[in-house]
N, C-alpha and C positions, 0 to 999 in steps of 0.2 A: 504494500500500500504506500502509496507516495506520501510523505511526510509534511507536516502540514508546518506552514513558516509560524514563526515568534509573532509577527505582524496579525496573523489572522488566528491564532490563538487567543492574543488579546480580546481581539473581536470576538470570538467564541465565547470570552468569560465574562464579557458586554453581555451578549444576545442572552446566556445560561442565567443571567440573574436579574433579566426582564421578563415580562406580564408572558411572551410567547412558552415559555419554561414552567411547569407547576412548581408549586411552593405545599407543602402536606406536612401541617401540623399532629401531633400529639397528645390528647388529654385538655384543650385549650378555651378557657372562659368565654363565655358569649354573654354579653350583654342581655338586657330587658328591653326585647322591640315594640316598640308603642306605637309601630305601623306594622300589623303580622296579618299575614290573613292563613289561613288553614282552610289547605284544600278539600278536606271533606264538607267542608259546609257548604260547596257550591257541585252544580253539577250540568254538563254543559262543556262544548270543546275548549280546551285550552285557551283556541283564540279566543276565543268570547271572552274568556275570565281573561286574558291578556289585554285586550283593548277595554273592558270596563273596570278592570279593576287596576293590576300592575303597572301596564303606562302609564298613567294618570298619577300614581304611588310614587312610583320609583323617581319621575318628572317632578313634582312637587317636591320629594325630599332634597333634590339637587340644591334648595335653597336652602338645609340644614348642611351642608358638609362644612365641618372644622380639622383642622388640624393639615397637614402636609394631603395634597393630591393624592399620593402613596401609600399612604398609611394605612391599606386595606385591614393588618391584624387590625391596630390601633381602633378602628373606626368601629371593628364586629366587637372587641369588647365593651365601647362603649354603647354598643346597641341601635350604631345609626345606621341609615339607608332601610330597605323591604325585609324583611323578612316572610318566607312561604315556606310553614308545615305540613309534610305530607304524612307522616304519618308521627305515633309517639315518639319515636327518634331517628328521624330523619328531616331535616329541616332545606332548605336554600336560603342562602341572605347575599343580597345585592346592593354594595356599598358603591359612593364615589362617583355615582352617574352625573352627566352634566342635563341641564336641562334640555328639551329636543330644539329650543330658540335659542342654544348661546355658540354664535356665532364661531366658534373654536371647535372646530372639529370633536362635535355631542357624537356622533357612532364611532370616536375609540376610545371612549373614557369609560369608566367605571370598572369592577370586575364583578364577579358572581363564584359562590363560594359552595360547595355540598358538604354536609354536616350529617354524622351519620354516630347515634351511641351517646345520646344524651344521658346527663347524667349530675343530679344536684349542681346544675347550673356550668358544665363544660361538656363540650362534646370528644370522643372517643379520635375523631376523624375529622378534620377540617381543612377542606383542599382547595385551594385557588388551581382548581384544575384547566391545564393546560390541551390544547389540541392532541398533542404527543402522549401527554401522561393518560389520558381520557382513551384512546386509540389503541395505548399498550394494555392497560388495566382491561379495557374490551374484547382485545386479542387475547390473553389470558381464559377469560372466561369463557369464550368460545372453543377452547381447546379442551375444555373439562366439559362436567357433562352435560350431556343433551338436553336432562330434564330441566337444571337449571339455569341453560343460555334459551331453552322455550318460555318457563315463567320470567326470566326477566325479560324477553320482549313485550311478555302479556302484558306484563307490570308498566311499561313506559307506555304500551298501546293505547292501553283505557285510561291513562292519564293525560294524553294527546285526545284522546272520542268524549272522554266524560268526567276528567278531574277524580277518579276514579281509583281512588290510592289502595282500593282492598290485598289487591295483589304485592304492592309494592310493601308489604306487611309481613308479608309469609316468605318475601328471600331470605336467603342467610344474608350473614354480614358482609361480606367479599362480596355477592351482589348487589346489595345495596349500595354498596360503597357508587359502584358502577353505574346505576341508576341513583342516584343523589348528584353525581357529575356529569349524568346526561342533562336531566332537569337546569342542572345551574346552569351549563352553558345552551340550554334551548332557550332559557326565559331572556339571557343576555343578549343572543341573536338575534334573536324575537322584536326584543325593545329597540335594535338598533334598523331592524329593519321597517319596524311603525315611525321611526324619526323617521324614516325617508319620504313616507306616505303621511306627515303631519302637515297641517293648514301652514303653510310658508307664509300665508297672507296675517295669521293670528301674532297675536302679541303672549309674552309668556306665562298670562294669567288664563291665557284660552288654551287648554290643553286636551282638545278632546280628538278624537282619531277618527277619520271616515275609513281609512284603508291600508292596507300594506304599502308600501312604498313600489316602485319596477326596480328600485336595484337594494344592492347588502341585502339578499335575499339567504345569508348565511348561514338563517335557521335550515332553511330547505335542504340547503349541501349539509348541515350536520346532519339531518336524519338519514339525508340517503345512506350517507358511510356507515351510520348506526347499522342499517337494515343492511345495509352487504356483507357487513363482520359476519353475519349466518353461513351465508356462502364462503367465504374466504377461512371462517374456522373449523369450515370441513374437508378444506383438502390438505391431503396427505405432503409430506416432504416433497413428494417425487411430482405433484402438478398443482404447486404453490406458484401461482401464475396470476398476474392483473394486468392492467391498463396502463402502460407507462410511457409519456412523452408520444402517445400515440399507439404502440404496438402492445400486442399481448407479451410480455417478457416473464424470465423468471430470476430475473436479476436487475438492481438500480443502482444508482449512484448514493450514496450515502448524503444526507442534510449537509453536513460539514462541509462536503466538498463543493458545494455553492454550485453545479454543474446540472441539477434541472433545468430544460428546457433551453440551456446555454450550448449552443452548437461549438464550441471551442474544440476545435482536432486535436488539437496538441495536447490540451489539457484533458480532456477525453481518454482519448486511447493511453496516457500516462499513468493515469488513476484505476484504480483496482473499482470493479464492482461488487455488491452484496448480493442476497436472497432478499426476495422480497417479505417484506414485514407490513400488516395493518397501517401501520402511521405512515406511511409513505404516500396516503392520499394527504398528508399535512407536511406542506410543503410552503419554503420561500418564495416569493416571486422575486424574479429576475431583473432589476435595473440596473443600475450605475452604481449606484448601493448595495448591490447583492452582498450578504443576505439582505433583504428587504423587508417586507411586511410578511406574515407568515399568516396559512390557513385553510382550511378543505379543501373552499371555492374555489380555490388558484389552480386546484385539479379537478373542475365541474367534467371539463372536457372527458377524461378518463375514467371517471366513477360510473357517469351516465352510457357511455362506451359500456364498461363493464354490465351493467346493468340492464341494458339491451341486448347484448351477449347471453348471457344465463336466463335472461326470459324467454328471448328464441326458441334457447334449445331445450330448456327445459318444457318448454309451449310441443316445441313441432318434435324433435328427435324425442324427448320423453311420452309425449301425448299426456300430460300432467295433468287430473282434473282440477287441481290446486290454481293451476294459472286461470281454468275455465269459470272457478267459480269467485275469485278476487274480481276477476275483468268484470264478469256479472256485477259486483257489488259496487265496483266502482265505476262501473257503466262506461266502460270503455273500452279498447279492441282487445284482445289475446294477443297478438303481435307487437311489438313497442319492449317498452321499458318500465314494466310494475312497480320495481321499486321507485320509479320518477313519480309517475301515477300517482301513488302513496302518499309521495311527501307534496305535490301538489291539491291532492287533494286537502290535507289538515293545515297548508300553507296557503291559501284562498280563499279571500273576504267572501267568494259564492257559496262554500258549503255552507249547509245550515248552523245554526246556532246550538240546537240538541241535536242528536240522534238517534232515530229510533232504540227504545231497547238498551240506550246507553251504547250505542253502539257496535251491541255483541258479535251481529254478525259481519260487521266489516272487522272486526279486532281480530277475531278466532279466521277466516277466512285469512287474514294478513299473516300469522303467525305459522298458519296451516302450508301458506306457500315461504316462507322464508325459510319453515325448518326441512322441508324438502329441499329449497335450494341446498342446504347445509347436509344434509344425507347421499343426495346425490352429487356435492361440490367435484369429486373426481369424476364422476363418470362426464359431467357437464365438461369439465377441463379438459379432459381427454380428448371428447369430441370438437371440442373448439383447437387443442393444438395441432388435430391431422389434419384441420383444415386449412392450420397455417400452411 
């Protein structure tokens, strides 16, 4: 592997102790939030509780922050910004946010925090979970067992259909942990992509939201990745294969090497590649700055690739009734991209506000094809790499 200079090391010990790197405390005091809400008392999609209740929350407290920009511990001790209980001990708290009118680039500030193991006023688990850290912790759990990477989709499902935290009750701890960090950073993307879609014409006392924003649509790219971990934690060593820079590979360039999407020959072919790993959809983008800003989205291209890939085949070479009866629910073709589907559906101001049933049978329908993707991941792979 080619050695990496003094000069870009520094840069590495920059980048490793900024927002893009998690921070995963221990045993750590939480404040008394006097803005909480607890998601079992409402019921209804996500969105709904996001644009009537959180934006509006999180927007308003932007006028309590004290103390250093930074200071995310500092802030959850003393109990400022949102807090969202999802169950007895698992909470989200979202410090630090700018209002969606201050002028300062409001979708990159704040963080969002997953807390898991309450306990006489400190939590067990307290993670400023990052892209990387949320992707590996996800890769993990997908690698164990089946029954437990099925309930924790169930569990984030009916929390997206209906606020619906029952399931998210019954995982063990190493799940939760995992869902308590999907949570925080869906609520975060979420918020930054309602800034995008807030009244630009409103003053900062008018805070109310008609719609999503057309762009920082980053909620959407984090579920996708979420729902693909199913597939990609089912395949074996030997056809551990994704979407990379365009091509199905089963080897990438490593974060460090600053070399996504950077066509550099020299530097290229000089550098050693890896095996592909989960987080490799969380990726730098490429400027003058490389590394630059970091995050799913910057790989949309490639997920959604992958993602039409394994519905295909699973659709037409499998003849899956799993794809037949999601496409049903979600009223729309067999052919495409289910997981896109998915995350469009629970990321558009058109679905409805409830769903029937709490939305059982789009959730079980969802779950029903993702863990088939994940059963079948080799045979899916196989037949996509003879194709190459």
């Amino acid at each position: 592997m080619k050695k990496t200079n003094v000069l870009f090391a520094l840069l590495l010990t920059t980048l490793y102790s900024s927002p893009a790197f998690a921070r995963v405390y221990r045993d750590k005091p939480v404040g008394h939030y006097a803005t909480s809400y607890d998601l079992r008392d409402y019921n209804g999609t996500f969105l709904s509780f996001m644009k009537e209740e959180i934006y509006p929350a999180i927007a308003q407290e932007a006028f309590n922050i004290s103390g250093s920009s930074r200071d995310f511990l500092g802030a959850i001790e003393r109990g400022e910004g949102v807090e969202i209980r999802l169950t007895d001990d698992v909470s989200t708290v979202h410090v630090k946010y700018k209002n969606p009118h201050d002028s300062d680039n409001p979708e990159r500030s704040g963080r969002s925090f997953g807390l898991v193991g309450h306990e006489s006023g400190t939590y067990h688990y307290v993670a400023d979970a990052s892209y990387s850290h949320f992707l590996k912790s996800l890769e993990k759990l997908s690698f164990g067992s089946d029954k437990e990477l099925e309930d924790f989709y169930r569990a984030i499902l009916y929390v997206l259909a209906d606020c619906n935290t029952k399931y998210m009750s019954a995982l063990g701890l190493e799940a939760k942990k995992v869902a308590a960090d999907f949570v925080a950073v869906y609520v975060a993307e979420q918020y930054r992509h309602l800034i995008n879609g807030r009244d630009r014409d409103g003053d900062e006392e008018d805070l109310g939201i008609v719609s999503l924003g057309r762009g920082h649509n980053w909620d959407d790219a984090h579920l996708q990745v979420t729902l693909l971990a199913a597939f990609h934690g089912g395949q074996s060593k030997e056809y551990r294969y994704m979407v990379y820079e365009g091509e199905l590979t089963n080897s990438v360039f490593d974060q460090n090497t600053c070399l996504y999407r950077r066509f550099d020959e020299s530097e290229r072919n000089s550098t050693e590649k890896r095996s592909i790993q989960l987080y490799d959809y969380w990726q730098f983008s490429y400027r003058s700055d490389c590394p630059g800003r970091s995050g799913v989205n910057i790989t949309r291209s490639e997920f959604q690739e992958m993602g039409k890939l394994m519905t295909d085949t699973l659709g037409s070479t499998f003849e899956s009734d799993t794809v037949v009866n999601l496409a049903r629910e979600l009223e729309v073709r067999t052919s495409g991209n289910l997981i896109k589907e998915i995350a469009e559906f629970f990321v558009n101001d058109t679905a409805p506000e409830k769903l029937p049933n709490g939305g059982k049978k789009l959730v079980e329908a969802i779950v029903d094809f993702i863990m088939e993707s994940h059963r079948f991941a080799d045979d899916i792979t196989r037949e996509l790499v003879i194709e190459e």
